[in-house]
N, C-alpha and C positions, 0 to 999 in steps of 0.2 A: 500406631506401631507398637506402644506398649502391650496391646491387647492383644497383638499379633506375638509378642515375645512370648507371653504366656500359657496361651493356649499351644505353642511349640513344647517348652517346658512340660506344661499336664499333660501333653498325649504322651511324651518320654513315660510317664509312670504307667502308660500301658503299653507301648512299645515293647519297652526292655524289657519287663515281666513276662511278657507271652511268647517275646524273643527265648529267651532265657528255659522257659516251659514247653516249649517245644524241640528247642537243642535235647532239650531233657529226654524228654519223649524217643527222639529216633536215638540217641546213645543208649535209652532201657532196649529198647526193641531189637537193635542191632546185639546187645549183649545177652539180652535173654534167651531172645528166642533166634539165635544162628542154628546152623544146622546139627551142630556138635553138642550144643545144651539143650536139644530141642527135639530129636529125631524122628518125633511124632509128631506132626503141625496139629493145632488145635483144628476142630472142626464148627467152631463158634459163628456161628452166622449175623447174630447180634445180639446188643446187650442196651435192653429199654433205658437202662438208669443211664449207660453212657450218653447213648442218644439223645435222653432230656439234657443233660447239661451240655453235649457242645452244641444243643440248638440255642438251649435258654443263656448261657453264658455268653457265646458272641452279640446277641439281641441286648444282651443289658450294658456291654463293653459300648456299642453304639449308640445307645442310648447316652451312655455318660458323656460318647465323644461328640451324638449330635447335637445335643440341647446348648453347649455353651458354643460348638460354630455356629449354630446361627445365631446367636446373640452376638457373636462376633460380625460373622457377616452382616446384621441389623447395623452394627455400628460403622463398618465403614462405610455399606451401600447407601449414598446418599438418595431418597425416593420423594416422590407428592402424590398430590392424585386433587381431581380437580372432581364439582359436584356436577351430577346428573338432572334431569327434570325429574328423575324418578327419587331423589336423594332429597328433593327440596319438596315437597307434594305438601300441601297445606297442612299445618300442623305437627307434622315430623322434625326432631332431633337429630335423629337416628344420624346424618352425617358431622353433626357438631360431637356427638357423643363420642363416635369412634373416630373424626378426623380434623377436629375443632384444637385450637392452641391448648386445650387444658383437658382433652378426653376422657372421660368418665363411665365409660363403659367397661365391663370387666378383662374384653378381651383387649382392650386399648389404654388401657391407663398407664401412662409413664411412657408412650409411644417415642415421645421426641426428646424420651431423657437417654445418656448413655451411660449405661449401666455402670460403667469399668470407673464414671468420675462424678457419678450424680446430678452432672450436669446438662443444659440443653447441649443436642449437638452441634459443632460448631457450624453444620452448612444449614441449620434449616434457623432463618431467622426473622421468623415471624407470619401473621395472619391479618387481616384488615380488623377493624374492630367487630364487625359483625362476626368473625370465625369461618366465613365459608373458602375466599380467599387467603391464598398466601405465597412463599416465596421461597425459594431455598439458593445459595449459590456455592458454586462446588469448584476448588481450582486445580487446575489441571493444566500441566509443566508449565506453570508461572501463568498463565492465563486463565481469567476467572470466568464462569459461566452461571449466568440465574435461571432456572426455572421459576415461571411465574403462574403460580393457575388462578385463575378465574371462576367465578360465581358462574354459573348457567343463567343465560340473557342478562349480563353484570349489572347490575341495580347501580343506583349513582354514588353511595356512598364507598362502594368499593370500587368504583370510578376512581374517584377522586386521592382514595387509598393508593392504588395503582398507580396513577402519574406522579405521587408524592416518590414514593417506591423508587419509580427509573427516574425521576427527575436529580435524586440523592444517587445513582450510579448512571454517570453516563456512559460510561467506559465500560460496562461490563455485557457483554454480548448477552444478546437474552431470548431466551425461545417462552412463547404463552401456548396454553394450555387451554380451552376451554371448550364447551360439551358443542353447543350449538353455535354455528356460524358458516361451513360453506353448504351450500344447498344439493338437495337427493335428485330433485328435477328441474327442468326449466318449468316451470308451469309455476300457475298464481294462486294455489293453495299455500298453506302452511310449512308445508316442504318443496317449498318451491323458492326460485328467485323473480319469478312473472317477469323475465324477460327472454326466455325461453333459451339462454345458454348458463354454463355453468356462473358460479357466483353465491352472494350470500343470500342467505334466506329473507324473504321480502317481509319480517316480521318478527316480533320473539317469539318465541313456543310455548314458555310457558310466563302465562303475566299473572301473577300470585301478588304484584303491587304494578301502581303507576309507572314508578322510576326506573324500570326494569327497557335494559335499550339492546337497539338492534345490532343485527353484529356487522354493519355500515357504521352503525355510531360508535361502534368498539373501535373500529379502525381508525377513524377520524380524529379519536380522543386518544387515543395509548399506541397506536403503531403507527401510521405515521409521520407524527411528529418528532417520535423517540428512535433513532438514528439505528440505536443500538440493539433494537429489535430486529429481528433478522429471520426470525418462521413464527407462525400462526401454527399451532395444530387441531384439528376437531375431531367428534364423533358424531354420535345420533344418528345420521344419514346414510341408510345404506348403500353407502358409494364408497370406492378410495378413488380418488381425481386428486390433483394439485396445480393451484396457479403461482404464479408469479406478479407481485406487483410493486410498484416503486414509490418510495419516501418521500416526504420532504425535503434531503440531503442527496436524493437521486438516485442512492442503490435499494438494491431489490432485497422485495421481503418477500419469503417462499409461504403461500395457504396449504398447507398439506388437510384431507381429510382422507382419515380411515376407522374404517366399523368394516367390522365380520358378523355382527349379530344376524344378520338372515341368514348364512351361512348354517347347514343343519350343524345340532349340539351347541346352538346359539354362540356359534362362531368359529368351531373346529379348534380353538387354542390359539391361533393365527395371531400374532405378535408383529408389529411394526420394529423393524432394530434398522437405528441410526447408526452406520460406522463413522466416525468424525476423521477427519485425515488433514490437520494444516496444511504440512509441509505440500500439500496436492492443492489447498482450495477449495476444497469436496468434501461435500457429504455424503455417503451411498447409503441408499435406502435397502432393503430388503424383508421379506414377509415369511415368518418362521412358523411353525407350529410345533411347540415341545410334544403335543397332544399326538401328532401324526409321524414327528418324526422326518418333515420335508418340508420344504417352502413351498409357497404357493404359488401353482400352475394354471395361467389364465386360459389353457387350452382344457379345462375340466369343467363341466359345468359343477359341480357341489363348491366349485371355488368362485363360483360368481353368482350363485343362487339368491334371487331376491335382489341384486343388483340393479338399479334403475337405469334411465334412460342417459345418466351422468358417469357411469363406470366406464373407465378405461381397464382396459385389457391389460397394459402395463401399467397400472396405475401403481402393482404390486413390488417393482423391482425399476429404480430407476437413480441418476445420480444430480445431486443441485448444486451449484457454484458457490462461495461463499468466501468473500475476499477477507480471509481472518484477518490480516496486519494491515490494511490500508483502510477496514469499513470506514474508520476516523478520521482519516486525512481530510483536511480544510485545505482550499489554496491560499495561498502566501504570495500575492504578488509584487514584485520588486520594480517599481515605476525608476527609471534614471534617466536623465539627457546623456549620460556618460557610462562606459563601462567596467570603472575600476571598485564595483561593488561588490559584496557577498553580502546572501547569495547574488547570481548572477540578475540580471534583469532578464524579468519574464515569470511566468507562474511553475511555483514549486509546492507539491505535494506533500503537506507534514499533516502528522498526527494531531489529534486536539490534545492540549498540555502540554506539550512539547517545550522546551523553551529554546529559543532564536537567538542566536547573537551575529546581529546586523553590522555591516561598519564598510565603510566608504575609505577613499584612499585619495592624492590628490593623482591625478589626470595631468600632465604635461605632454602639449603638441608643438615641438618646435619651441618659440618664447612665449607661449598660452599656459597656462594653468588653471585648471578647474579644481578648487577647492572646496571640497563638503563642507556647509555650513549647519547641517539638522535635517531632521528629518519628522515627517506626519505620518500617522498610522490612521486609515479612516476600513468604513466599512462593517465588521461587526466589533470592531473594537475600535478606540477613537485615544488617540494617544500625539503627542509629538514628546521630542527634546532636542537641547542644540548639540552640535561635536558631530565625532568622525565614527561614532561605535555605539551601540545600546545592546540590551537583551530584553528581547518580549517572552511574551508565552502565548501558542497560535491557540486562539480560541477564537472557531467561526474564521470566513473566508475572510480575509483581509488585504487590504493595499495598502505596502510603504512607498511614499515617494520622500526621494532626496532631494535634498535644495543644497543649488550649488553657488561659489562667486567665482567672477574671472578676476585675476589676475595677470598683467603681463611684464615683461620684461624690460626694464629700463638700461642700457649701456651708457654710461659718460665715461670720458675722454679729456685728455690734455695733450694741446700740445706746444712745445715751449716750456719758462718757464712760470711753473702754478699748479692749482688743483684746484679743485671742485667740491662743495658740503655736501655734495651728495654721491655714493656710489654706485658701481651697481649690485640689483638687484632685484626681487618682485614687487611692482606697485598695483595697489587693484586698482582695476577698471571704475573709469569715470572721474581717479580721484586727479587734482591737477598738482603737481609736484615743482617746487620752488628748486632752485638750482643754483648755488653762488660761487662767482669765479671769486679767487684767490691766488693773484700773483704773488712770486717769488719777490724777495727783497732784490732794487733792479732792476726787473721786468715790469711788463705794463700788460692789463690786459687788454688784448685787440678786436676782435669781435667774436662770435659763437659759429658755429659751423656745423654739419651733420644733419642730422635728420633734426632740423628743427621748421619745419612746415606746420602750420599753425599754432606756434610758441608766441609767448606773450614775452619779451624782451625790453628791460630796462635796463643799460647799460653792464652791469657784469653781473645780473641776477637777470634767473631765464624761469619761467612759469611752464612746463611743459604738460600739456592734457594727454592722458592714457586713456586713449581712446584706442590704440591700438600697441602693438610691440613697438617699442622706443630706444633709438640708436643706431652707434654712436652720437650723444650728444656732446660737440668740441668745444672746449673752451681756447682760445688762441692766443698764445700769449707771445710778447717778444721775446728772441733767444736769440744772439748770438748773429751770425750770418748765413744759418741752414736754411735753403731753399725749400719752399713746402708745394706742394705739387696738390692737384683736383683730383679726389677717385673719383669717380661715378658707381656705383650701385644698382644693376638691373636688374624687376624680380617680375611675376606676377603674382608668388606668393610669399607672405613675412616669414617665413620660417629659413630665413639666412642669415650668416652672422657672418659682416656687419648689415643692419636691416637696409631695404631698398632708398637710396639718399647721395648726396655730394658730401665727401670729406676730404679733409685735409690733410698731409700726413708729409713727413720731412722727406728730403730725397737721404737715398739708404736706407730708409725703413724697412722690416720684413715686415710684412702683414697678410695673414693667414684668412682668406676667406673662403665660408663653408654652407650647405645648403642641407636640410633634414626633410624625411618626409612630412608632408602638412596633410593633417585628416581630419575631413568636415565627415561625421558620421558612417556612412559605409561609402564616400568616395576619398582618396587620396591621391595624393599629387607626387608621385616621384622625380625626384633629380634626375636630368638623362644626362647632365655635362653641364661647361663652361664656355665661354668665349669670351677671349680678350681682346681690347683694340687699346690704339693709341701709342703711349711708350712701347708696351709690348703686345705682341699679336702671336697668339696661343690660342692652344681649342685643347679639349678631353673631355673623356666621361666618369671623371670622378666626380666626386660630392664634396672635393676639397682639394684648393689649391693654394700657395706660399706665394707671394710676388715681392720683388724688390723693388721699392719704387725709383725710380727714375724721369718719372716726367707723368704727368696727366695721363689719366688711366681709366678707362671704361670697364665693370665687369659685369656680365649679362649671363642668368644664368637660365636652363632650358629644362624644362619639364615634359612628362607625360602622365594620362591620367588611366587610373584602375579604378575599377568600382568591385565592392565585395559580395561575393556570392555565398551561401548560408544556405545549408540542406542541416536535414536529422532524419532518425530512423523512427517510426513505431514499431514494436512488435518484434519479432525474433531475423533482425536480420542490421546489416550497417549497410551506410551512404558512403563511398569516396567520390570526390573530398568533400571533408564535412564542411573546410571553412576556404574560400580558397579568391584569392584576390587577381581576377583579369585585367587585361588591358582591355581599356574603351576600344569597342569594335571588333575583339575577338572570339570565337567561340569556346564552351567550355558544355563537356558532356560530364552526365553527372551519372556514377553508377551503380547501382544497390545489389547488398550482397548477401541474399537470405542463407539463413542456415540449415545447417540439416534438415530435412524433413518439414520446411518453410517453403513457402514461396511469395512474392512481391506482389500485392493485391493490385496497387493505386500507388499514382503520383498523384497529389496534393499540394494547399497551400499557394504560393506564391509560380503557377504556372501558365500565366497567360501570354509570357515572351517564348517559350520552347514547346519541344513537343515529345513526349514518353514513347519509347519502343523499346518495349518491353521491359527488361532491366535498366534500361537505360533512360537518361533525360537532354535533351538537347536543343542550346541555347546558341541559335547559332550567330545570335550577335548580342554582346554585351553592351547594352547602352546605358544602365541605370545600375544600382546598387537592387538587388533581388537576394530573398529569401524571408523564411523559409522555407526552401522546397522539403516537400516532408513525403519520406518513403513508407508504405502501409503494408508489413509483413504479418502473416497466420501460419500458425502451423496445420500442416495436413491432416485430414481427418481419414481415419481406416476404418474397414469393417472386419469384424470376427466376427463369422460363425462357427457358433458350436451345433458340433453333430455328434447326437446320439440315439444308440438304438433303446434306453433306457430314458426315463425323468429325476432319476435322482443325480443329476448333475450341477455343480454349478462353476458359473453362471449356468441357467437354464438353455435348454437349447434353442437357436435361433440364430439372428443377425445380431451383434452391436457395434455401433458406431462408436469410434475413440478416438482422441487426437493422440498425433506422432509422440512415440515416445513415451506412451503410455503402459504401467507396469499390469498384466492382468495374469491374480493367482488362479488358478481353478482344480476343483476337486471333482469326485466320484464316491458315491458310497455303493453296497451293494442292494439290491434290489430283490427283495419276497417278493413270492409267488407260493402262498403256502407253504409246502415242507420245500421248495426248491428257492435256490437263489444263484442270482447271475453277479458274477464279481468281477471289478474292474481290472484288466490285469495291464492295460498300458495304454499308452497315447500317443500321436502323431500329429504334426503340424506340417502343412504344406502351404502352397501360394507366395507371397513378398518372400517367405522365409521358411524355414523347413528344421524341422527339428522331433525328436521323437522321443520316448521312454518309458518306463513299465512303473507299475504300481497307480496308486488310484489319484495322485496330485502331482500337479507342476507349476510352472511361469512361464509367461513369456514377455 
């Protein structure tokens, strides 16, 4: 940027001057020679001396202004260049001279220094020890990218350079460079890959040593195992084709080859340019010639001349996928027996490095409690710690699982006069819990009462096992002359208070009994109501009733069962309902809601009880807990064709296929024909959509 400030500044000193020299100019001319000072126009037809200076004066002005732009442009355009078989030929320098770490040639000397600070520049940093190899990385809006070039048929020592290289940046997206690797023909010569479809060459090209490996073993050793490699580029072979193929880590690394060399004029200028596009995913290729003034038209033959039996017709103009912000992502899986974790249980998508803060929570169902006690991290990482929260860092796919304890609920009770050492509370599971009546001064204690079924009992000390929800446990003591009366307690499930049991309780008592939903994983049991018998005889459907006692008392309380149904969406579109709780035995339609220019591929997942039409999924008996049902939305793919009576259009003319949604600029230039030229004057758009207007570019 400084260098940019500068070179603003030094053209001001020929700007303003010529500015300034020309004002001058037409203020003489206007005053000299008007019609009034002047009444005889000169009949001067030209003047040699003027002519040399405003030719040779402009030429030397741009001279001044060209020589330090492009040193400027040297300095910010970050560039490499990878060696040839013709670079490397037994006994030659010639590429270490002018493109070696330390260049010594006259026209290269000081290549990788920037003029403006004497320094290397900041994006190129460094070569293998041998000099042929090297690397540059260049960042751009906060994301860094390496070009890597490569040795022609990479010898092992800059092998070895090379994975050291991306081994020290994992993270840095990286495209390699190198001369020889996808193949001219299928056939089992030299240029060939001898399995008679595209693919690498079945050999190096040129073996000038032993260690010199194939471009199979390049792939094997440096792509992919390194994540962050993401294209291959060659030349040599006169073809442009490109394959696709996938990593170690599962996403795709793009082979691109292109050469123009058979092409007459040993290539016609024909330039490969990558446009990069994040915010899309895409890369879009296209095939330029500064030389011609056009891209390149696969309907020409001098544009595929010498092309073998591997060339594709569009090999020249074409777009690749490349997922910039997730290539990194590891899974993170979250193992629970219980749901009160973050993240959520199930596999979650993060970044490598990323750091995680995991933490657990307790879980209370009805008088249960599930308390996190730690957690283990196994998989590419291997970790544990105890507690309810940690922070990792995701590196490599990994599995947390929590470890949990139960706890449950203990209720004691008195009645009469006294109390009890112990109150209530949570005790964990399994542990057995001592219990000591203590009557009032007076009073006596009489025996224990309540939910005491397999209690160990020594006279006013009560041993109670939590082996489940516990209570009311009674201590009874003597009072007075209040009559005390039998409840009874009816449940199928513990989640009611007081828990399922015989108790004691004075006459006059109010005592409030109450029932919660109880959920064993994705079934739950809800309250439908109460019934009462005996002293009093009541019925409802609440989840809580007050009774006065009056006499022995029965309460029975009535349930029904839901199981939980579980859909999600992929793709561009939602599921209702995503989470939705039935009743045992009844039906539940589920229904996906693509978006614009989407449509609903597949149901998926967990659908062997229903059956898909269309949008829809339908279950028409709930017997179990089900899901995921997972809905599978794409968006639409369109074709545009462009029509023109010309070739300098672009996109070129033809069909392309695009998905919905998709923004496409296109231009026109005009078109020689010797002294004559045909010029764009306007455009139109018909079919899905209709639009029209003049001049030679638009969108749609």
């Amino acid at each position: 940027m400084e260098g940019v400030r500068w070179f603003e500044n030094y053209t001001l000193w020929f700007i303003i001057p010529i500015t300034l020299f020309v004002l001058a100019l037409l203020v003489i001319v206007v005053v000299r020679f008007r019609e009034k000072a002047n009444p005889v126009p000169s009949k001067t037809s030209h003047n040699t001396a003027i002519e040399v200076i405003w030719t040779v004066g402009p030429v030397l002005i741009l001279l001044f202004i060209a020589i330090p732009s492009f040193n400027l442009l040297n300095a910010q355009l970050a560039y490499g260049t990878c060696p040839g078989n013709h670079d490397i030929a037994s006994g030659s320098n010639h590429y270490i001279e002018r493109f070696g770490p330390n260049p010594t040639h006259s026209s290269s000397v000081g290549r990788w220094i920037n003029p403006s600070t004497n320094q290397v520049y900041d994006w190129y940093r460094g070569s293998s020890p041998r000099g042929y190899s090297s690397y540059q990385i260049v960042p751009v809006n906060g994301r860094d990218f390496m070009f890597m070039h490569l040795d022609h048929d990479c010898p092992d020592e800059d092998m070895a350079w090379a994975a050291s290289v991306l081994s020290a940046h994992p993270q840095v997206l990286t495209m390699i460079t190198t001369h020889n690797y996808l193949a001219e023909t299928g056939g089992s010569g030299v240029f060939g890959t001898g399995t008679g479809e595209r693919g690498y060459t079945a050999q190096p090209n040129v073996s000038l040593a032993p260690d010199r490996n194939k471009p199979e073993e390049v792939f094997n050793a440096l792509v992919k195992p390194f994540n962050q490699v993401y294209m291959v580029i060659c030349g040599h072979m006169f073809a442009i084709y490109n394959l696709e193929k996938t990593n170690s880590a599962g996403n795709t690394v793009h082979e691109v080859l292109c050469d123009y060399q058979s092409l007459p004029n040993g290539g016609n200028g024909f330039l490969r340019v990558m446009d990069f596009r994040p915010s899309e995913n895409k890369i879009y290729n296209s095939t330029y010639s500064p030389t011609l003034g056009r891209y390149v038209d696969p309907n020409l033959a001098a544009d595929r001349q010498g092309m073998l039996d591997l060339h594709n017709p569009n090999g020249g103009e074409f777009v690749l996928d490349l997922d910039f912000d997730h290539r990194f992502d590891n899974t993170l899986t979250i193992a629970s027996s219980y749901s009160s974790v973050s993240p959520a249980v199930g596999d979650h998508e993060i970044a490598d490095g990323t750091p995680v803060v995991v933490s657990a929570s307790n879980q209370t169902n009805g008088l249960t409690r599930h308390r996190p006690t730690g957690w283990t991290l196994s998989g590419a990482q291997i970790a544990s710690g105890a507690g309810a929260t940690a922070t990792i860092v995701q590196k490599g796919d990994a599995t947390l699982t929590w470890s949990w304890s139960t706890d449950y609920w203990l209720d004691t009770a008195t009645v009469g006069g006294g109390i009890v050492s112990t109150g209530d509370g949570w005790q964990a599971a399994g542990a057995n819990v001592s219990i000591q009546a203590q009557p009032d001064p007076g009073s006596s204690f009489l025996q224990w009462s309540g939910d005491i079924a397999g209690c160990s009992i020594d006279g006013g000390r009560i041993t109670v096992p939590m082996d489940r929800p516990r209570g009311p446990v009674t201590a009874v003591f003597s009072a007075g002359s209040t009559p005390t009366y039998a409840v009874q307690v009816m449940s199928d499930y513990f989640s009611v208070n007081p828990a399922p049991a015989s108790y004691a309780y004075e006459q006059g008592a109010e005592v409030t009994f109450s029932a919660s939903t109880f959920t064993d994983g994705g079934t739950r049991f809800v309250c439908t109501g109460y019934q009462l018998s005996g002293a009093s005889t009541a019925s409802g459907s609440d989840d809580e009733v007050t009774v006065t006692i009056t006499g022995d008392l029965a309460v029975t309380w009535l349930w029904k069962t839901q199981h939980r149904v579980m859909a999600n969406a992929s793709g561009p579109g939602v599921v209702e309902p995503a989470v939705a709780w039935v009743d045992a035995g009844e039906e539940l339609v589920l229904t996906g809601a693509p978006e614009s220019g989407a449509a609903l591929v597949s149901w998926t997942g967990d659908t062997a009880d229903g059956i898909s039409q269309g949008n829809s999924f339908s279950i028409a008996v709930v017997n179990r807990p089900m899901g995921p049902v997972a809905a599978t939305f794409a968006v639409g793919m369109h074709t545009l064709t462009i029509v023109s009576s010309e070739d300098t259009v672009t996109p070129v003319a033809g069909p392309l296929v695009l998905p919905h949604g998709s923004v496409v600029q296109f231009s026109a230039l005009p078109h020689l024909s010797g002294s004559s030229r045909k010029v764009p004057s306007a455009w139109a758009v018909n079919g899905s959509q209709t639009s029209s207007g003049n001049g030679p570019e638009g969108s749609l």
